[in-house]
Every structure is written in C-alpha cells, then in structure tokens.
C-alpha positions as CSV (number, residue, x, y, z in Angstrom):
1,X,77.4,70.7,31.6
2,X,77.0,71.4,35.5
3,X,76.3,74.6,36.7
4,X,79.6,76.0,37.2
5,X,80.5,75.6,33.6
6,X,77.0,76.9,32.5
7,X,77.7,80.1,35.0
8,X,81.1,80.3,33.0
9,X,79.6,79.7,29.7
10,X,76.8,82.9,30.6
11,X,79.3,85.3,32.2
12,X,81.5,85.3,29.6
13,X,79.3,85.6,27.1
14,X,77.2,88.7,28.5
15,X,80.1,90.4,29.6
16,X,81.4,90.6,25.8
17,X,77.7,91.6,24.6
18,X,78.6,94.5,26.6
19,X,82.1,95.1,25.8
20,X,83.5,94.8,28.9
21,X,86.9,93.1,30.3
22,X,87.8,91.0,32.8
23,X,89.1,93.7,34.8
24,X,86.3,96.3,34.4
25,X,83.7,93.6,35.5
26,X,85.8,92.6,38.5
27,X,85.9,96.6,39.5
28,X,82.4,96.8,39.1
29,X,81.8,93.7,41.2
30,X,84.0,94.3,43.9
31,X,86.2,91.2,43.2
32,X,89.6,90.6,41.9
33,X,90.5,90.5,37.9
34,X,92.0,86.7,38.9
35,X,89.0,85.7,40.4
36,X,86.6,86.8,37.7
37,X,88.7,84.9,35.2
38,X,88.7,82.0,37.0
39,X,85.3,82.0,37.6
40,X,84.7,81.8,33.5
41,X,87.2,79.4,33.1
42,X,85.2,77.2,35.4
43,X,88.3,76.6,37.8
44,X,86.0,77.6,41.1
45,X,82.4,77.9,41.8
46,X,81.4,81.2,43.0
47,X,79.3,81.5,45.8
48,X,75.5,83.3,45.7
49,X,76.7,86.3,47.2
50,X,79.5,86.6,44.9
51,X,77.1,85.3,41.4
52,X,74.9,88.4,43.2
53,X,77.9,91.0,42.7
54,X,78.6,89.8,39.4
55,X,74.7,89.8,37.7
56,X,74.0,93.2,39.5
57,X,77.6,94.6,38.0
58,X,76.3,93.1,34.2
59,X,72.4,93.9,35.1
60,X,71.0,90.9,35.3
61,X,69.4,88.6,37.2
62,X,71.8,86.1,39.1
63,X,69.4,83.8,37.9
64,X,70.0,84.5,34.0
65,X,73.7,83.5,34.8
66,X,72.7,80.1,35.3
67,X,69.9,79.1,32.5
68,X,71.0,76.9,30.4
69,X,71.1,77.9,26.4
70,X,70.2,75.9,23.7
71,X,73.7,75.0,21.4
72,X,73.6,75.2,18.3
73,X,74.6,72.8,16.2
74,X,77.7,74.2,13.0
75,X,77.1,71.9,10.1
C-alpha cells in the first residue's frame, strides 16, 4: 500500500468513527465534497497543506493520517 491509499484507508475510517460525511468534512476543511471523496478513493494525492485542513477538521495529527495500521486477518 503506498501512502496515498494508506491516507485513504485513515481518512475514511476516522471520519466514520466520528459520524461525519463526506460533505460535513469537506465544509469543515475548506475543500470541495468531490475532492474529499476522491481523496478516499485514492484517485489524487492531496498535498500537505491540504492533508493539514483535513487532520485539523477531524483533530488529528496530519501525521496519524498516514501511519500505517496493522490488518487483520478474517479467518
């Protein structure tokens, strides 16, 4: 997994801990519904400045948006 699908993988994840859509967290951030969903799709790479809007609109750290998690395995 490279970064940008790690970033995807993150976002989405912590913005449905906190109950919050697409569109909400793209208000919050400052960017565009579109754009947020691409960026968890992992069709673009977002640049720092824009991974900065987006942790401080979840409250985060930009850099918790890109550690990787362990998988676990479904047997």
């Amino acid at each position: 997994m490279d970064l940008k699908e790690i970033m995807a993988v993150n976002l989405r994840r912590k913005r449905h801990d906190l109950r919050m859509t697409q569109e909400e967290l793209a208000e919050r951030a400052g960017l565009s519904a579109r754009y947020v969903g691409a960026i968890e799709r992992g069709d673009v790479s977002a640049s720092v400045t824009v991974l900065g809007q987006i942790a401080e609109a979840l409250g985060v750290e930009p850099g918790d948006l890109l550690k990787r998690v362990a998988r676990v395995s479904k047997s």
